[in-house]
Each structure stands twice: as structure tokens, then as C-alpha cells.
N, C-alpha and C positions, 0 to 999 in steps of 0.2 A: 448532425441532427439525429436524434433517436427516434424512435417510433413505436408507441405504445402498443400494445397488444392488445385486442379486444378479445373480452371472452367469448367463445362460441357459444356456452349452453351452459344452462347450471351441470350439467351431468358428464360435459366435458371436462369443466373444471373442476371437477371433483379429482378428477386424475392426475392431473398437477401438482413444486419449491420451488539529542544530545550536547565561549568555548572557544577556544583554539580547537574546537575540534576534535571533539570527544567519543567518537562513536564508533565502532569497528563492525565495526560491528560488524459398496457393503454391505453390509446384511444385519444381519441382528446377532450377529456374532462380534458385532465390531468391539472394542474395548472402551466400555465405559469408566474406568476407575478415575476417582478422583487425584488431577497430580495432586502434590505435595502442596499445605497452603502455603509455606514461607516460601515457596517461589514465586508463586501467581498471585497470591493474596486474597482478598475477599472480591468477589462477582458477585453484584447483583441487578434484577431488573428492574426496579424501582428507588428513586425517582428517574423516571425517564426524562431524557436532556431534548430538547428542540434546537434551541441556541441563536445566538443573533447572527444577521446575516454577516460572511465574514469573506476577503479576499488574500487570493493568493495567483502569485502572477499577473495582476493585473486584472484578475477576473473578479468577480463577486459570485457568491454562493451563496442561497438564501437558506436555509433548512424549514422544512415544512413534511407536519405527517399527511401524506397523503392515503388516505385508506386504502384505494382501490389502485394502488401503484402496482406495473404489471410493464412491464421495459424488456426490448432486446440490446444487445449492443454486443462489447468486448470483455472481456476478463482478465488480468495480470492476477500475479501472488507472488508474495514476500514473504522471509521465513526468518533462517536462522541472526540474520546479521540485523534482526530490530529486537531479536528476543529480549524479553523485560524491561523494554521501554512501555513509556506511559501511553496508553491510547485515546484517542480522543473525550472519554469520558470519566478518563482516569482512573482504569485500569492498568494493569501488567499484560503485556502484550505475550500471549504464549504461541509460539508456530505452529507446535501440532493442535492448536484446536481447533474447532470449527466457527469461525470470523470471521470477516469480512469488515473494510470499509469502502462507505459509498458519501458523495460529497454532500446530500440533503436528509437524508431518511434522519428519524431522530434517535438517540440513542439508548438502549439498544432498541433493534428494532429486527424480529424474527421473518426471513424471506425465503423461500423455497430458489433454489439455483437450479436450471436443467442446463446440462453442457448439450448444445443442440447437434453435436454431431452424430449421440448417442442413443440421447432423448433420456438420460440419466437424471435423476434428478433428488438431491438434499438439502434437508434444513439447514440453517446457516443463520450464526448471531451474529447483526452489521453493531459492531462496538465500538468504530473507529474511523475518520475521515480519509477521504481520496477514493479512489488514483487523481491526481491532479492534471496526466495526460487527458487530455480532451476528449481521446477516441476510446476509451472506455469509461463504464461504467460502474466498475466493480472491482475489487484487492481484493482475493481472497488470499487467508493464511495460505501457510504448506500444509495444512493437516488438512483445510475443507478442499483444495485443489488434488490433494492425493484422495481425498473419497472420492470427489468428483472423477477422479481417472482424466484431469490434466495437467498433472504434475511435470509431465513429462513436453510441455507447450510451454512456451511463455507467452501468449496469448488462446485466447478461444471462444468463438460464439457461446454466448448464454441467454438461457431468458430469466430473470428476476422479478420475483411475483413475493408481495407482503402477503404474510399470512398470518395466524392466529396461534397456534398450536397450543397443546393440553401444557398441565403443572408438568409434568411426568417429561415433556420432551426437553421443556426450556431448562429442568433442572441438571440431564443429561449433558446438556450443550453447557450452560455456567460449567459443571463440572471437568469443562476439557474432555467430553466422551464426544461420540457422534451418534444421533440420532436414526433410528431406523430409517432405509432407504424409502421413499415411495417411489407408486407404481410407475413405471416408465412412460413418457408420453407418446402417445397413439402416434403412430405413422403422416397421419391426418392432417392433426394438428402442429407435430414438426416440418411438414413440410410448407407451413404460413408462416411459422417463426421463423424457416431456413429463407424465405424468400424476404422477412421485413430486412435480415442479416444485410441481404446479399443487396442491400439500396443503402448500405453503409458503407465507405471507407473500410478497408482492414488496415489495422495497425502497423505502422512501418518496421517496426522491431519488435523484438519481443524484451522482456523485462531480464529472463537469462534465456539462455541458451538449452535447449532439449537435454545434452549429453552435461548438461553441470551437476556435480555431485549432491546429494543432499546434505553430506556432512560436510562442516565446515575444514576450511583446507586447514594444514598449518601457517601461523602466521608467520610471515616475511618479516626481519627487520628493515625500516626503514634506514636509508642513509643519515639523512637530518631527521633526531626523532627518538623516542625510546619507548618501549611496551611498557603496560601496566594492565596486567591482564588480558581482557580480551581489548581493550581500548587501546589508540593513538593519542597521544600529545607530544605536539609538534614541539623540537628541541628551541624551549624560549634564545632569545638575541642570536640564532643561526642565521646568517643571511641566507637568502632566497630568488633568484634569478625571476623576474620579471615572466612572461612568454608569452609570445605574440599572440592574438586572436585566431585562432584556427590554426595555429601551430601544428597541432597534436588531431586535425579532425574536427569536423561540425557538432561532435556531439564533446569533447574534451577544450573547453576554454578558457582564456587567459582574461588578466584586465590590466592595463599599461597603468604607468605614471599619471595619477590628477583624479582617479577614480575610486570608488570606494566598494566595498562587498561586505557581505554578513555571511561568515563563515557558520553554517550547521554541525558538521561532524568533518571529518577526515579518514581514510582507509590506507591499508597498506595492497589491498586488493579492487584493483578497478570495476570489477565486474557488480560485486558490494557498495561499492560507489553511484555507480549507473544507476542500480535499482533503488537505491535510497530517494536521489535526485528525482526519477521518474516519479516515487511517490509521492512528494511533497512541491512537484513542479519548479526546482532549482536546477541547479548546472554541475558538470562538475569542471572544478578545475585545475590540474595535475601543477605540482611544485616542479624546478627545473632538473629534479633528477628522475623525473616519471615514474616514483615510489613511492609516492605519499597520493593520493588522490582524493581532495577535500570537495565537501558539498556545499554551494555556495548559494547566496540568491545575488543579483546582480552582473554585470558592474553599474555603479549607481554613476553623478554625476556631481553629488552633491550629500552634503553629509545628513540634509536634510529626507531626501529621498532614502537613503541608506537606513534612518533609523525606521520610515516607513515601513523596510524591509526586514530591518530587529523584532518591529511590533508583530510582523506575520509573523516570523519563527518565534517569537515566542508563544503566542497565540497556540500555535500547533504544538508546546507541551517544551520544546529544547530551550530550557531557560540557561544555557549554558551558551547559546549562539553570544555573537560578536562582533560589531563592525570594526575593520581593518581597512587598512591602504588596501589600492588594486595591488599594489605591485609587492607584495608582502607574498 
């Protein structure tokens, strides 16, 4: 359960922010230049998206603008291994900007981020849905987690508060810049926010690891499998060894004989794997030479439930997903 924040004062708040498996996937000094548009394409704020209520994992998720939405909870961020993929409102996903996705807010929708260990606090344009982990409430890119100064966490207490802001900021943030920092939150009132934190759950893992590099490693060839850029596609008619359920670990699994999965992408790097899954509330589950690490939803039990699970993945933009045997 989260726990809303209540504002103390107007004068307090014043102070206050891819398939077989396709995917491989401050100050006022900060650098506002616009990338390049054939990478990222065209940004804009209007029309803003609400959307109908929609499930994943089993959950449902309604979307609704709340105006006066003001939340503590957790924070992950994902970066390099989604770069220009579509985002929930169909854009190009760029890592160093300042983004965010969150599972209701509508799209885009501008929120002030304070990382509360700090009491730091930036603009940030939510453009895109999830985390689908339950214990947070927030994905931010790599570019708003490195302003926020927790790039270097794969989790971190934050508070997220919608806000308003002028032409001049929202067009800095489209632009892939980052927005002047505001003023740090008072003492006062972080330490109301560190206490709604501390009646929450902290997250079991983090999305990567502290000491993970920002640039992407070099890729690994896979055993069964061939590159084609920065993407995987799994070497069509290779057989593929089955592997038990928990084989490899609670968090890497398998689906036996009679059952069915909807493959999202695949990785030659586990760690890319993890984080994708975590985003989008699937699994991952490694082929029998533990080189290949696909992102899956299921194992289903019935072909009917399976394509349930097509419609999610496609829903969230991977019109490339796929229902397969488990034992594929």
C-alpha cells in the first residue's frame, strides 16, 4: 500500500517535483540541446492519453488524471537495453532523457521526483507505463535517475507530486534536456516523507546492481542464435532443451511439456533480461545452454489463456511477441 502525502501549507509546497524474441536490448548548467530528431522522433504534449483500464499479470490498472496526486513509495530505472523502443504513448524511448513511467497517471503527464534520501528534487515527463513490480511506483530513465543522483541504486525512496510547470520547462524536457533543479526539500518535511517510506515494504532486489556499467557491454554470441545488430533471433528449427522449473533460481524459469508462453524479446545478457521482465511484470526464462535469456509472460495452461497473454504484450507496444510450446 502507498501512502499519499498531504500537503502541509501552500508555502511548504511551494518548495517542492519487441517475436522469437527480438529485443537485446544539476543545475542550470545542465545540457539542454536537442538530440537528433531521426532518432527520437517527434514529442509532443497534446493530445494527452488517459486510456482504458488495462491488465497485466493478472492485475488491472485503471488510468485516471488525478490532479492533486502527491505519492511516496520506490523507484527503479531502465536505460540502455529499451533505447528506441516504443513507449506507452508512442514515442521513442530515449534513456538519457528525463521520463518516467508510472502505471495510472495519463500521458504525458509532468511530476516533480524528490529522491528522499536527499531531499533532491526534478521535473520529470511520465511518457510511459510500469514498473509492473508492485513495490514501486515509478521507472525512471537513466538520464532522470542520473539527475536525480540515483543512478548508482537500483532502487530508492521518492516522493512524486503532479505538477503544472511553464511552456519553457515542458519544451526543455520534449527536447531530451533536463529542467532546472528546484529548491531542495526542507528538512521538516522530509523527514514525514522518510517516515510514510519507512510503513512500506523496501523492495527485494534492485532492477541492476550499484557497480553495473552505464555503457552497454559487448555482445556475447549466443550458442543457438545469430546477431543482427543490437537484437537476438533465436536460430529458427534449433532444438532447445526443456528446463525444469526453478532449475536456474526463483527468479530464472522454465515451462515443461503441455504448456504454453508468449515470448517478448530475448538477451544474450541476463542482467538486460531481468530488467526488461521486471518492467513489464513477466519472467525470464533462460534456454538449456544459459546464453540466450528470453522474456516471457507465463507458463500458460491452455492456448486460450496464452493468447490472453499475446493480447497483454501486445497492448504494451511488442507487436512482435508470440505464443510458443513451454518446452520450446
Amino acid at each position: 500500500m502507498k501512502y499519499a502525502v498531504k500537503l502541509l501549507s501552500a508555502g511548504s509546497a511551494s518548495l517542492l517535483l519487441a517475436s522469437c524474441g527480438t529485443v537485446d536490448g544539476v543545475n542550470d548548467n545542465v545540457d539542454t540541446r536537442r538530440p537528433p530528431a531521426q532518432t527520437y522522433g517527434t514529442v509532443a504534449d497534446f493530445p494527452q492519453k488517459i486510456g482504458e483500464p488495462y491488465q497485466v499479470a493478472g492485475t488491472t490498472y485503471t488510468p485516471q488524471d488525478v490532479s492533486s496526486y502527491d505519492e511516496v513509495g520506490y523507484a527503479s530505472w531502465y536505460g540502455q537495453e529499451l533505447s528506441g523502443n516504443s513507449t506507452a504513448n508512442g514515442e521513442a524511448f530515449n534513456p538519457e532523457g528525463i521520463t518516467a513511467a508510472h502505471k495510472t497517471l495519463p500521458l504525458p503527464t509532468y511530476v516533480e521526483v524528490t529522491a528522499l534520501d536527499t531531499g533532491r528534487t526534478i521535473l520529470v515527463r511520465v511518457n510511459d507505463r510500469g514498473p509492473f513490480a508492485n513495490d514501486r511506483i515509478l521507472d525512471l530513465s537513466h538520464g532522470a535517475a542520473k539527475q536525480l543522483g540515483i543512478d548508482q541504486q537500483g532502487v530508492a525512496g521518492i516522493r512524486v507530486r503532479k505538477v503544472n510547470p511553464n511552456e519553457q520547462e515542458r519544451e526543455v524536457l520534449r527536447a531530451g534536456g533536463a529542467a532546472s533543479e528546484r529548491i531542495a526539500t526542507p528538512d521538516s518535511l522530509l523527514s514525514i516523507l522518510r517516515n510514510n517510506l519507512a510503513k512500506l515494504p523496501r523492495p527485494a532486489a534492485a532492477v541492476r546492481q550499484a557497480s553495473a556499467p552505464v555503457a552497454s557491454p559487448p555482445p556475447r554470441q549466443p550458442a543457438s542464435g545469430n546477431r543482427q545488430g543490437r537484437f537476438i533471433v533465436e536460430g529458427a528449427g534449433v532444438g532447445r532443451p526443456a528446463i525444469a522449473e526453478n532449475s536456474v533460481g526463483n527468479n530464472y524459469v522454465g515451462a515443461g511439456p503441455g504448456t504454453y508462453v508468449v515470448q517478448v524479446a530475448a538477451f544474450s545478457d541476463k542482467s538486460r533480461a531481468n530488467a526488461m521482465a521486471k518492467k513489464i511484470g513477466a519472467r525470464v526464462m533462460p534456454d538449456g545452454t544459459r546464453k540466450i535469456w528470453r522474456v516471457r509472460y507465463g507458463p500458460y495452461d491452455s492456448t486460450k489463456e496464452a493468447e490472453a497473454g499475446l493480447a497483454q504484450a501486445k497492448g504494451r507496444g511488442y507487436s512482435g511477441a508470440q505464443i510458443l510450446r513451454g518446452d520450446q
